[in-house]
Every structure is written in structure tokens, then in C-alpha cells.
Biopython code that builds the backbone (N, CA, C, O; Angstrom):
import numpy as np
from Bio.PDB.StructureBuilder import StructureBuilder

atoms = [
    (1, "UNK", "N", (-18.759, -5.395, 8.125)),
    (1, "UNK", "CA", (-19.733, -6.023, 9.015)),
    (1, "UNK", "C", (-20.307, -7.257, 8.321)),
    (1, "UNK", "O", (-20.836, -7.047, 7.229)),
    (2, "UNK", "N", (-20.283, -8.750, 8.869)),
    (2, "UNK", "CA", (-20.692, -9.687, 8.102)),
    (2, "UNK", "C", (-22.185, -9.773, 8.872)),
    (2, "UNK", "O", (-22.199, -9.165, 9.942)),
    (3, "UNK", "N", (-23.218, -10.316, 8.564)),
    (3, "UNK", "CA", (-24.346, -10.280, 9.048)),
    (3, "UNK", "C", (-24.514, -12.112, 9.346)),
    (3, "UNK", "O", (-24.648, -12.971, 8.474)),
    (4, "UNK", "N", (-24.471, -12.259, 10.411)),
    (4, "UNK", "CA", (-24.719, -13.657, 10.736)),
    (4, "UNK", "C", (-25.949, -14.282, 10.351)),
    (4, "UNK", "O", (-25.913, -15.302, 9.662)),
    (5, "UNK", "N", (-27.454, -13.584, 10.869)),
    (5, "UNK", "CA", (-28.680, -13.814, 10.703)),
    (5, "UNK", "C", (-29.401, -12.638, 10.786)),
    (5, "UNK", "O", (-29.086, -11.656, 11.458)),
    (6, "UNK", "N", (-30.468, -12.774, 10.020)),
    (6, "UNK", "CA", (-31.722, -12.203, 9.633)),
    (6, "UNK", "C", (-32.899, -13.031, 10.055)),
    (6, "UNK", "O", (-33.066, -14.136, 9.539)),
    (7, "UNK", "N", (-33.834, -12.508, 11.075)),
    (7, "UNK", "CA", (-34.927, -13.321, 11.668)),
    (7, "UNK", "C", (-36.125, -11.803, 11.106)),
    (7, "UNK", "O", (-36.012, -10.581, 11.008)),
    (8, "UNK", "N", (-37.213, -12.852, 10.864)),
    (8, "UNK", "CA", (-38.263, -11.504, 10.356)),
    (8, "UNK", "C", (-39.633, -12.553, 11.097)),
    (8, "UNK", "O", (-39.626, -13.783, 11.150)),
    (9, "UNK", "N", (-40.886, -11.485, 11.682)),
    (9, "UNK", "CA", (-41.922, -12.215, 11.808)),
    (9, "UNK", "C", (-42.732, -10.604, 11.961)),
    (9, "UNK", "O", (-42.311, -9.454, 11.832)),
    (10, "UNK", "N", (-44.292, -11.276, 12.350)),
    (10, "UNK", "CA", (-45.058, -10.379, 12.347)),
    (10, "UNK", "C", (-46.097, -11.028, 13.552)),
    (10, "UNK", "O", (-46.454, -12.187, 13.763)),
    (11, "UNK", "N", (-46.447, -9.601, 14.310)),
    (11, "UNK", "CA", (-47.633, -9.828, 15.232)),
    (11, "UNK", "C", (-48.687, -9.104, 15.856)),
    (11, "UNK", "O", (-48.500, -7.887, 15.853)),
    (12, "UNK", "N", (-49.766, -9.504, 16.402)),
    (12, "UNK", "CA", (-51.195, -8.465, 16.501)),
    (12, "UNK", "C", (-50.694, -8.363, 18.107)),
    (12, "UNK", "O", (-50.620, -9.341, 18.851)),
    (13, "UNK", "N", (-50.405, -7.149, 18.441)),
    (13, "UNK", "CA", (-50.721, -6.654, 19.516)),
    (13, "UNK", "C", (-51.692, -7.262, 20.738)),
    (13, "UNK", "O", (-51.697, -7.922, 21.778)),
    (14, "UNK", "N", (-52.523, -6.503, 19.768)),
    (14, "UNK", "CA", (-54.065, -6.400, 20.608)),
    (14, "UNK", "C", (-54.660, -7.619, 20.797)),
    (14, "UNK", "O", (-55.608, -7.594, 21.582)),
    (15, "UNK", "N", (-54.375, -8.718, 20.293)),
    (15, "UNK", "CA", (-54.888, -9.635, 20.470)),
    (15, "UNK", "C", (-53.676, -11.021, 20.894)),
    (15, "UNK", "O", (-53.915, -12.136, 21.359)),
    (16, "UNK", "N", (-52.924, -10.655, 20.672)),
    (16, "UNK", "CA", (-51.581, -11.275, 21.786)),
    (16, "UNK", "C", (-51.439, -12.557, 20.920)),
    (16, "UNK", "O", (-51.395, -13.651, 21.482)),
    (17, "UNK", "N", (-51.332, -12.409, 18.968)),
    (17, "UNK", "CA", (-50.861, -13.997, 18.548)),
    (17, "UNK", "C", (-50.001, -13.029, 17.696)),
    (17, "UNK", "O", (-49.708, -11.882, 18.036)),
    (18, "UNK", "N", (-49.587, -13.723, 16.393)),
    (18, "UNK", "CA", (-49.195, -14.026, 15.621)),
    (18, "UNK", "C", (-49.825, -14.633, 14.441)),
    (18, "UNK", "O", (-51.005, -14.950, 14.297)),
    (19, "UNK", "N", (-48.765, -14.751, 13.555)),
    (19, "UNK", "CA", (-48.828, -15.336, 12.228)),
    (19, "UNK", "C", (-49.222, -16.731, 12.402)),
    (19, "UNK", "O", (-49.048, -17.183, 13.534)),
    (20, "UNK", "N", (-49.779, -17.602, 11.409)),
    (20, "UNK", "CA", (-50.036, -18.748, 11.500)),
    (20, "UNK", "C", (-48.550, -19.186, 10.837)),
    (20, "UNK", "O", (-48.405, -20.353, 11.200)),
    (21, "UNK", "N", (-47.660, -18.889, 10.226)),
    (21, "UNK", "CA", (-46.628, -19.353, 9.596)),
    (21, "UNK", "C", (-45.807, -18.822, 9.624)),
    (21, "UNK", "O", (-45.920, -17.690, 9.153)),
    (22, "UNK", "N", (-44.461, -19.212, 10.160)),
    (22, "UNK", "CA", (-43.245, -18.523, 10.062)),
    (22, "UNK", "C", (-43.085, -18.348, 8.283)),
    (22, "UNK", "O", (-43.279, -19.085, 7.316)),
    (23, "UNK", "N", (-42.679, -17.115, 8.468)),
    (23, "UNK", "CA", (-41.760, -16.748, 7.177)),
    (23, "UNK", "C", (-40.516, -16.987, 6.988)),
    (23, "UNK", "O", (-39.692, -16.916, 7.899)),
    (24, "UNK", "N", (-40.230, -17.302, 5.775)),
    (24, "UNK", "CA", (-39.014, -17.597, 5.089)),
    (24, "UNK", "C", (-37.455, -16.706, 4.956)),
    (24, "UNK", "O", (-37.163, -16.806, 3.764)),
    (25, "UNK", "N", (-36.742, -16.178, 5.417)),
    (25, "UNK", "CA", (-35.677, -15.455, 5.273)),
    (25, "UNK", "C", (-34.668, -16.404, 3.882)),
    (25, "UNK", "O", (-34.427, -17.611, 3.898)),
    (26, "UNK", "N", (-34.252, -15.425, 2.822)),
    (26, "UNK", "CA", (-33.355, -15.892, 1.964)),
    (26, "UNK", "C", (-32.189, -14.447, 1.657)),
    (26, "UNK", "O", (-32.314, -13.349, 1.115)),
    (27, "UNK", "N", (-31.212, -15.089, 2.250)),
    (27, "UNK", "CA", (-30.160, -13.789, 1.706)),
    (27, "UNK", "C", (-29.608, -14.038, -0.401)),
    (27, "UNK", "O", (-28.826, -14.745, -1.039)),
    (28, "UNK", "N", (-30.617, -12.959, -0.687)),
    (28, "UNK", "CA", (-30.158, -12.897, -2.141)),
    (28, "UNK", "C", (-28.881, -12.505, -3.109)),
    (28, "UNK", "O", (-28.612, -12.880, -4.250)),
    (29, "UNK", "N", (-28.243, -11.665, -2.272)),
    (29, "UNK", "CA", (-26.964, -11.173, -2.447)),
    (29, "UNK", "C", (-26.337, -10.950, -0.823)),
    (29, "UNK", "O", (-27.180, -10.820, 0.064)),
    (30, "UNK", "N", (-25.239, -10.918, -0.538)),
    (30, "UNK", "CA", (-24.673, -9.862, 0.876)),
    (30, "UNK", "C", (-25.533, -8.451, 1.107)),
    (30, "UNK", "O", (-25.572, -7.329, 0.603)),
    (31, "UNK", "N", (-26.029, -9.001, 1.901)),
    (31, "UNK", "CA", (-26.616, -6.971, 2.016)),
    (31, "UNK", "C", (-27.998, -7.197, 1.861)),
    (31, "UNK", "O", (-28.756, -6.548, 2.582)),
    (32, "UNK", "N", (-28.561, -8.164, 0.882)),
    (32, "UNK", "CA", (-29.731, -8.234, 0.449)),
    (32, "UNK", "C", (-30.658, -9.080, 0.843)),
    (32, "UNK", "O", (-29.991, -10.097, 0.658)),
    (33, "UNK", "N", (-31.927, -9.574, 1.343)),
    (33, "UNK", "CA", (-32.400, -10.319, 1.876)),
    (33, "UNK", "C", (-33.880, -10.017, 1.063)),
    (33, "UNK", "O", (-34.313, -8.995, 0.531)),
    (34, "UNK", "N", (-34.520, -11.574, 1.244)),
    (34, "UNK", "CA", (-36.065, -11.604, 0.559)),
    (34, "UNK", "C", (-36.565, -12.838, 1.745)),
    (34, "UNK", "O", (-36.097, -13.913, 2.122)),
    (35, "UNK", "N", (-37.798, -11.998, 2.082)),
    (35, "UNK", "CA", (-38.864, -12.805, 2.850)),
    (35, "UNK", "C", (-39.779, -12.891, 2.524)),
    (35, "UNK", "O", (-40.496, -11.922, 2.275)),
    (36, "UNK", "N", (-40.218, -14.447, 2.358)),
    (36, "UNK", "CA", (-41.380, -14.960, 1.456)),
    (36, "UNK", "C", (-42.434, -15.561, 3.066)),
    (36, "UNK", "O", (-42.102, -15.702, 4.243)),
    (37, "UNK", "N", (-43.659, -15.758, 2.385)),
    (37, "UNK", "CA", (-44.628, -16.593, 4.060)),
    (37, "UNK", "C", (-44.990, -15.834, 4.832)),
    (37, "UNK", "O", (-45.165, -16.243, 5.980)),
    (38, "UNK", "N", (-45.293, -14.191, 4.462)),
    (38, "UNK", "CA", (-46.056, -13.389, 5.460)),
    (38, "UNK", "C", (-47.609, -13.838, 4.424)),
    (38, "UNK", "O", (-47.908, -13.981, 3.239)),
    (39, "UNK", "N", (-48.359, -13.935, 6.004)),
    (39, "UNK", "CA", (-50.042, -14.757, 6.384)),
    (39, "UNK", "C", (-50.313, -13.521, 7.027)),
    (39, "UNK", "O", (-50.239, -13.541, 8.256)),
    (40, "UNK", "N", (-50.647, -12.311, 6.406)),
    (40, "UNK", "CA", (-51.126, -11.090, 7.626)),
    (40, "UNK", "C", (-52.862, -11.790, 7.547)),
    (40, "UNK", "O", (-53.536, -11.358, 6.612)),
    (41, "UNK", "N", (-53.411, -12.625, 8.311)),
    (41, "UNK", "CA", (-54.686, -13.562, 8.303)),
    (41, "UNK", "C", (-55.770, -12.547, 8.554)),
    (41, "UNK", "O", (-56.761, -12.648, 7.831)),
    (42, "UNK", "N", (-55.752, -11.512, 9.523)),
    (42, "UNK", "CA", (-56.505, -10.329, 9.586)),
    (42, "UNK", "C", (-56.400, -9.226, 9.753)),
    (42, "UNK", "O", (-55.353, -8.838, 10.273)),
    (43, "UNK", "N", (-57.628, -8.064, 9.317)),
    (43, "UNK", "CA", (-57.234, -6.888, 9.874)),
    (43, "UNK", "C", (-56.762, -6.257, 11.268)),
    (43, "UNK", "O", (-57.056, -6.689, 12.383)),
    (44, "UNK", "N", (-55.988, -5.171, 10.977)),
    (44, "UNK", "CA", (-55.751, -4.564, 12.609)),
    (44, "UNK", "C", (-54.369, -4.329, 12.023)),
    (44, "UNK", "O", (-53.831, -4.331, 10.916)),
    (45, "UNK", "N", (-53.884, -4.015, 13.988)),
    (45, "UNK", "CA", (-52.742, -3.102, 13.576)),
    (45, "UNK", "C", (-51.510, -4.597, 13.579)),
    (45, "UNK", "O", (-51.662, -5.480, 14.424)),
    (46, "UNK", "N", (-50.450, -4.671, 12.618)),
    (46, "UNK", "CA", (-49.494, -5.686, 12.696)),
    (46, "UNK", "C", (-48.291, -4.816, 13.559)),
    (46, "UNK", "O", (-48.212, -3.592, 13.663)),
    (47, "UNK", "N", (-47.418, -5.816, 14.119)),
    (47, "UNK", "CA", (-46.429, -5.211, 14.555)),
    (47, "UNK", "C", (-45.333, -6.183, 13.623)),
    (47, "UNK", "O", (-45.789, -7.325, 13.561)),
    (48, "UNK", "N", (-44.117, -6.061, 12.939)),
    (48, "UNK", "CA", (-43.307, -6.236, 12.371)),
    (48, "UNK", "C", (-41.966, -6.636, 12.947)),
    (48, "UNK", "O", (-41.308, -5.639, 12.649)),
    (49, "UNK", "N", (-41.378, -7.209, 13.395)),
    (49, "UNK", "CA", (-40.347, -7.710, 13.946)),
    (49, "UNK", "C", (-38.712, -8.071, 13.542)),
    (49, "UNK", "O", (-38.340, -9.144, 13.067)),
    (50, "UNK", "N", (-37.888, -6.962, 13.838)),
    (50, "UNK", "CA", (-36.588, -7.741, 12.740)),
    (50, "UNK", "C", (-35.423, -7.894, 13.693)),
    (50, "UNK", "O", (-35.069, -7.002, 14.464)),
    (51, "UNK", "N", (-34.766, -9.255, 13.576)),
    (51, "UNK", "CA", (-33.635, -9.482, 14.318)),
    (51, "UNK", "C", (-32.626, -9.362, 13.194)),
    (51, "UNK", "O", (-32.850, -10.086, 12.224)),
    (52, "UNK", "N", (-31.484, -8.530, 13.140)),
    (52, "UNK", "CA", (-29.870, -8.673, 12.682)),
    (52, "UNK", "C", (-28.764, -9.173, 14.034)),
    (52, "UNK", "O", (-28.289, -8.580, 15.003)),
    (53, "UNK", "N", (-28.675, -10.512, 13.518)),
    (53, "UNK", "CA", (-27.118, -10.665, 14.223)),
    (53, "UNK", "C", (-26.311, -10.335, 13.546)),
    (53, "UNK", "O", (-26.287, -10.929, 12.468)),
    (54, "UNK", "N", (-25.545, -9.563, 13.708)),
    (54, "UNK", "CA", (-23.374, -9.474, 12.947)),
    (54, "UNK", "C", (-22.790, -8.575, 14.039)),
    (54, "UNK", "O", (-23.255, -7.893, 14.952)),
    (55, "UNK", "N", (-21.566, -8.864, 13.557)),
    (55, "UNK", "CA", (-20.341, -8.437, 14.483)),
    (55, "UNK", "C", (-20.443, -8.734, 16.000)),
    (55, "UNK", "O", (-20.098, -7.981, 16.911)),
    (56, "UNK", "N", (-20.901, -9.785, 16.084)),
    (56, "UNK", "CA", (-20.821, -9.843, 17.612)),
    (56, "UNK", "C", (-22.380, -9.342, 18.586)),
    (56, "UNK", "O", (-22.873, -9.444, 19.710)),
    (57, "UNK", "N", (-22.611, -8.856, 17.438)),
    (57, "UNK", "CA", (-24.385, -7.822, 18.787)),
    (57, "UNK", "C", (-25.616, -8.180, 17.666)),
    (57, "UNK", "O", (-25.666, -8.467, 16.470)),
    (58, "UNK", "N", (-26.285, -8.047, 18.445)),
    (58, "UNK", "CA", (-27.898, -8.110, 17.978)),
    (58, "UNK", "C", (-28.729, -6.817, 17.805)),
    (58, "UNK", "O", (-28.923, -6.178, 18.839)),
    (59, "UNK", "N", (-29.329, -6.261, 16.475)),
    (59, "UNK", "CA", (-30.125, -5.241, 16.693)),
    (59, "UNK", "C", (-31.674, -5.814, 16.238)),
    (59, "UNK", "O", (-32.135, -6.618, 15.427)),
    (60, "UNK", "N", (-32.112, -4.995, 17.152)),
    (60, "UNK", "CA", (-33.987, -5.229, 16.952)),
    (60, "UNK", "C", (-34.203, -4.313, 16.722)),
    (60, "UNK", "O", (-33.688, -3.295, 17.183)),
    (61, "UNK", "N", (-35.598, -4.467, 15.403)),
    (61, "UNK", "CA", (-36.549, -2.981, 15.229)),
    (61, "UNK", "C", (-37.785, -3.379, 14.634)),
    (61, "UNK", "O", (-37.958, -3.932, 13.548)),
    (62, "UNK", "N", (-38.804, -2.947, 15.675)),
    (62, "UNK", "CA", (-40.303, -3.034, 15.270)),
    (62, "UNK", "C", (-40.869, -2.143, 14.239)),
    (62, "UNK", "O", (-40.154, -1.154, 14.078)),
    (63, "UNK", "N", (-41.802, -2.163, 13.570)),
    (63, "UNK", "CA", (-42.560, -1.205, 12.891)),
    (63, "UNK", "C", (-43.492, -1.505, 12.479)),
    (63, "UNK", "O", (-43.445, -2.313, 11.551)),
    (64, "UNK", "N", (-44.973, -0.959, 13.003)),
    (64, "UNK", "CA", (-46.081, -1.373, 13.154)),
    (64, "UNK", "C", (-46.908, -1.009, 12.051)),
    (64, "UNK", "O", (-46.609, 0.120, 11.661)),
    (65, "UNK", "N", (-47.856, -1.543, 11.383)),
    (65, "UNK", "CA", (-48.650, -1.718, 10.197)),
    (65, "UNK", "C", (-50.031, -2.007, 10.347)),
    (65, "UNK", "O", (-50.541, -2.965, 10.929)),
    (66, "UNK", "N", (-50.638, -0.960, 9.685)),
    (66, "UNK", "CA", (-52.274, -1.218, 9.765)),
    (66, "UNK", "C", (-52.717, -1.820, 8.353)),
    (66, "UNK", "O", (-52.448, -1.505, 7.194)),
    (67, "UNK", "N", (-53.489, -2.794, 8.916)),
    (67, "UNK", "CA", (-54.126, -3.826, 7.728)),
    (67, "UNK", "C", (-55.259, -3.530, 7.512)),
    (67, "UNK", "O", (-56.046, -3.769, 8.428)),
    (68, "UNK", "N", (-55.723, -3.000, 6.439)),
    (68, "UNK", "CA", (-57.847, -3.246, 6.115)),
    (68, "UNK", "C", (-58.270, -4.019, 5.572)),
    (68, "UNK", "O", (-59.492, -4.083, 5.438)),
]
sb = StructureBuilder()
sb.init_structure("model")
sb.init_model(0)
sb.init_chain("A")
sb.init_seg("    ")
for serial, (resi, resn, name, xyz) in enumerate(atoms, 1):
    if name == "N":
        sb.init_residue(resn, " ", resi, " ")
    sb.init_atom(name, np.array(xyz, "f"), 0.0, 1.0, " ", f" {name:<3s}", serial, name[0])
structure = sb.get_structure()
């Protein structure tokens, strides 16, 4: 499976924004990826966002994070 792209961001629900700054995606090895430029700016709950393109399809998966 070659992985075309890696998209990463983060966002508040409850209050319907986002990050002030996109983050950085860097593939460090095949397989391996480092994201630099998460701004979690306030508390609450984050929602987490990940796009993989390869082989042809796209998978998404959220996973939500509480900030204090």
C-alpha cells in the first residue's frame, strides 16, 4: 500500500472553528509521519481529524480530545 497523502487538523465542535494554523504534515520514513503547528488556542473538547489517501481510496478518522 503506498500512501499518497496524509492531511491532519484539529477542531472545536461546540463552537464551530478551528485552529488558527494549519499544521505541518512531514513523512519521516514510509509508514512514518510527524506533525508539527498544532495551536490547540483553548480549552474544551478538540476534535482531531485524519485524512489517508493510498491505493486508490480515502480513509477518515476523528478522535476527540479534552483540553484544560
Amino acid at each position: 500500500l503506498v500512501v499518497k497523502s496524509l492531511a491532519v487538523d484539529a477542531l472545536m465542535p461546540a463552537h464551530a472553528h478551528g485552529m488558527n494554523y494549519r499544521p505541518e504534515v512531514t513523512q519521516v520514513t514510509p509508514g512514518l509521519y510527524r506533525v508539527d503547528g498544532f495551536l490547540l488556542h483553548m480549552p474544551g473538547q478538540w476534535q482531531f481529524a485524519f485524512e489517508l489517501r493510498a491505493g486508490g481510496s480515502t480513509e477518515r478518522l476523528t478522535h476527540n480530545v479534552i483540553v484544560e
